[in-house]
C-alpha positions in Angstrom: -23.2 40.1 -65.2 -24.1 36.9 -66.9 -23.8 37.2 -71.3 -27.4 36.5 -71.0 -29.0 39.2 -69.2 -26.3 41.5 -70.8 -28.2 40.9 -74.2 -31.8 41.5 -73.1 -30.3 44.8 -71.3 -28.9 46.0 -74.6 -32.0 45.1 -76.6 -34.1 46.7 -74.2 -32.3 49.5 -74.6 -31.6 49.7 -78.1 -35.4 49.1 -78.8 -36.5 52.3 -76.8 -34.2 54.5 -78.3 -35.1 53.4 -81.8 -39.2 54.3 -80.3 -38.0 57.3 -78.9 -36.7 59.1 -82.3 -40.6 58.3 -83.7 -42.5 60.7 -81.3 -45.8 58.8 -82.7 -44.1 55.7 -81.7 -46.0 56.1 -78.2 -49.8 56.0 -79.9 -49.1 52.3 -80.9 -47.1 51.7 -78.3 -50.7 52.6 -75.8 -52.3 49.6 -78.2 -49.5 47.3 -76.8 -49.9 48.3 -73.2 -50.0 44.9 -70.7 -49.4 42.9 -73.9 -46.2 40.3 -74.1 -44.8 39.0 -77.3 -42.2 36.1 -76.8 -40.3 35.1 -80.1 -38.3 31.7 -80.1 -35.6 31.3 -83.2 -34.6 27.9 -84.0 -30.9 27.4 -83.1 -31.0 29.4 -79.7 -31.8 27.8 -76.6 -33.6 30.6 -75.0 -36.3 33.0 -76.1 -37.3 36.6 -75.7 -39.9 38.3 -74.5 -41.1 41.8 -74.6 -43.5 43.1 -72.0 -44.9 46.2 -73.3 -46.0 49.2 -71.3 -45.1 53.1 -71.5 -41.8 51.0 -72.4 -40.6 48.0 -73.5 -39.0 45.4 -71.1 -37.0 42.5 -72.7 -36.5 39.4 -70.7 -34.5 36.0 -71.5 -37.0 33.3 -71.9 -35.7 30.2 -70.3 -39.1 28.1 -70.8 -38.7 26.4 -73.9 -41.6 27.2 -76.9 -43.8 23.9 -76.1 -44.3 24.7 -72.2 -44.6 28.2 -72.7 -47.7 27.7 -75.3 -49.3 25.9 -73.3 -50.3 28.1 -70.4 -50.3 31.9 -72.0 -52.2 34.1 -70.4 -54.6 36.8 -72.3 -52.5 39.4 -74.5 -49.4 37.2 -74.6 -48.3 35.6 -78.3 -45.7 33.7 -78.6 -43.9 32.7 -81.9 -41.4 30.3 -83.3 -39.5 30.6 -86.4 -36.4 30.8 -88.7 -34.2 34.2 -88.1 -34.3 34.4 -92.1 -38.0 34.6 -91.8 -38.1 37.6 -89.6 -37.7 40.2 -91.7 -41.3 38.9 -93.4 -43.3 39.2 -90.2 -42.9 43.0 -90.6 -46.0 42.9 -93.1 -48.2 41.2 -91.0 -50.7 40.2 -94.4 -47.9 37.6 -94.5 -48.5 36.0 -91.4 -51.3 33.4 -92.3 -48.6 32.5 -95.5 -46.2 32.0 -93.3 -48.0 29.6 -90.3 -49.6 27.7 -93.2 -46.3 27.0 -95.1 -44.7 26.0 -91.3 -42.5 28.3 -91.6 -43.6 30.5 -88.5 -45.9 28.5 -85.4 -47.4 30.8 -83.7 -49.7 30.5 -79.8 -52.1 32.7 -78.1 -53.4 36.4 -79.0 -52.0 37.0 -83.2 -53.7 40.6 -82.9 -50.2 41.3 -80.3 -47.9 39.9 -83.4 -49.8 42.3 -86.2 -49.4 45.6 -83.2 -45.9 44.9 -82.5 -45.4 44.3 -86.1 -47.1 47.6 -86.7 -45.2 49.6 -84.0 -42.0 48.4 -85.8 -43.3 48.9 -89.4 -44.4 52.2 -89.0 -41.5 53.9 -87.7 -41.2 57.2 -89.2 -37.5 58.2 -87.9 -35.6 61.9 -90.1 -31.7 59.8 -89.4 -30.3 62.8 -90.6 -31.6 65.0 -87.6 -30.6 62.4 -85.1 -27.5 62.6 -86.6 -27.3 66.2 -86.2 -27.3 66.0 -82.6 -24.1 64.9 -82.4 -22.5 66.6 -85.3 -24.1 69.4 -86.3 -26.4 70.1 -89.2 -23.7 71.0 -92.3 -22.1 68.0 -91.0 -25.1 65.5 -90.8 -26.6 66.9 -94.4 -23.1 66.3 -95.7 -22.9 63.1 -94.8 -26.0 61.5 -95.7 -25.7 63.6 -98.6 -22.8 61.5 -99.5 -24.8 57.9 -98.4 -27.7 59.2 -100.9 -25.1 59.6 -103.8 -23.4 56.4 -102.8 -27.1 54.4 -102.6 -28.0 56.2 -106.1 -24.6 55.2 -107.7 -24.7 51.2 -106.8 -28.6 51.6 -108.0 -27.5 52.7 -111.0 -24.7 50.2 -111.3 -26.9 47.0 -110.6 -29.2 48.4 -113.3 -26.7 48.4 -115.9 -25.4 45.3 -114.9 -28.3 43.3 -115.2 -29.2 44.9 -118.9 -25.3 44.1 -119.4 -26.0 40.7 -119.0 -29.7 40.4 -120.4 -27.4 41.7 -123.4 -24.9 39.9 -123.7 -27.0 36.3 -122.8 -29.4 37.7 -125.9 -27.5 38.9 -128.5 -24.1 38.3 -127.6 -23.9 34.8 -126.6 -27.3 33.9 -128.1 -28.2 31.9 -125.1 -31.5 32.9 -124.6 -34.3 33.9 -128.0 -34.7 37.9 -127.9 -38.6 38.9 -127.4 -38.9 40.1 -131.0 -37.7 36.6 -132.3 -40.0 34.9 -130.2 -42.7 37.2 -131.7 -41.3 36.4 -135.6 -41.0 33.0 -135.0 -44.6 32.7 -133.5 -45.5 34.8 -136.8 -44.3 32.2 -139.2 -45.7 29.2 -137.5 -49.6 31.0 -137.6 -48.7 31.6 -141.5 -47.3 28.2 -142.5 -50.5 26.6 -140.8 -52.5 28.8 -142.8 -50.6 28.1 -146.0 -51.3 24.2 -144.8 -54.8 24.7 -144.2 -55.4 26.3 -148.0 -53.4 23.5 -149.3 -55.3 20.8 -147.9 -58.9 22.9 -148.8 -57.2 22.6 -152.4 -56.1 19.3 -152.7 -59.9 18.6 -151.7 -61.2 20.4 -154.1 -58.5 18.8 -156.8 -59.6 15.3 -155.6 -63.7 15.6 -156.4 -63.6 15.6 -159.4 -61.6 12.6 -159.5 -63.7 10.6 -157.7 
C-alpha cells in the first residue's frame, strides 16, 4: 500500500476514535453531515480532505490549492496555511485575524471551517476512563494521578523560575528599575517641578519692584 493512502487510513482512523470517546461528539458531527473541509500546509505537496457524514472519511488531495478553489461545490472550504498556525484555527474568533494578516487563505463555505473547528474544540474526553479500559481503574487513577503531580510540579517550577529571574535582573544585577523606584523617581521629578515653579513665581515677584 502506497505511504500516501497509508496516512489518510491512519488519520481517518485516529480522528474517529478521538470522536468516539466524546459521546456528544455525534450532535456536531450531524452539523457537518455532506460537508468537506480540505486543508493545504505549505511544504507538502498534497492536501487532505475530510468528508464528513455519520463519520469522517480522509482522502489525499492531489489537486493542488489554486485548482481546487476554483470549482468547490456548496459545503466544501478549503484552506491553506502554515502547520505553526494550526493550532490557532481551533478558536474560530481568530479566523478573520488570521486571513487578513495572510497567514491563513481560505475558499468556499467558512461556516464548515468554524463547525469542524467546533467539533474539535469542544471535545469533552474523561482520559482517565479510556485508560481504564485497558488497565483497570487503581491503575488508570494512579497513573494520571502521577501526570497531575508531575504537570503541578513543572508549574510550580516555571513559576519560581521566572520570579528567580525577575529577581535577580531587579535587585540582583540591577538591570532593569524595580516598580517602586520607578514610582520614587516619578515622585521626585513632580516635586522638583513644583519647587521650580515657586521659584520662578518668586523671582517674579523679587523682580517688580525692581523695575
Amino acid at each position: 500500500m502506497p505511504a500516501l493512502p497509508m496516512l489518510s487510513g491512519v488519520l481517518e482512523t485516529l480522528i474517529n476514535q478521538v470522536l468516539a470517546f466524546d459521546p456528544d461528539s455525534h450532535q456536531r458531527l450531524a452539523k457537518l453531515n455532506h460537508a468537506c473541509l480540505s486543508i493545504f500546509i505549505d511544504g507538502f505537496p498534497e492536501g487532505v480532505t475530510m468528508h464528513f457524514a455519520d463519520k469522517v472519511e480522509v482522502n489525499i488531495e492531489r489537486e493542488p490549492f489554486a485548482q481546487l478553489a476554483q470549482n468547490l461545490p456548496p459545503r466544501h472550504c478549503c484552506i491553506k496555511t502554515h502547520l505553526g498556525v494550526l493550532p490557532e484555527l481551533k478558536e474560530t474568533s481568530q479566523l478573520t485575524r488570521l486571513i487578513q494578516q495572510n497567514k491563513l487563505y481560505l475558499e468556499g463555505d467558512i461556516n464548515v471551517a468554524q463547525q469542524v473547528s467546533a467539533l474539535f474544540r469542544e471535545l469533552d474526553i474523561d482520559w482517565e476512563e479510556q485508560v481504564a479500559k485497558y488497565t483497570g481503574d487503581v491503575i488508570a487513577h494512579q497513573a494520571f494521578s502521577v501526570l497531575h503531580g508531575l504537570f503541578d510540579a513543572a508549574s510550580e517550577f516555571t513559576h519560581k523560575g521566572q520570579r528567580v529571574l525577575a529577581n535577580t535582573i531587579v535587585e540582583e544585577k540591577e538591570l532593569a528599575a524595580h516598580k517602586l523606584a520607578v514610582m520614587h523617581f516619578c515622585d521626585e521629578v513632580s516635586a522638583l517641578r513644583n519647587d521650580v515653579e515657586r521659584f520662578e513665581v518668586r523671582l517674579k515677584q523679587l523682580e517688580s519692584p525692581l523695575s
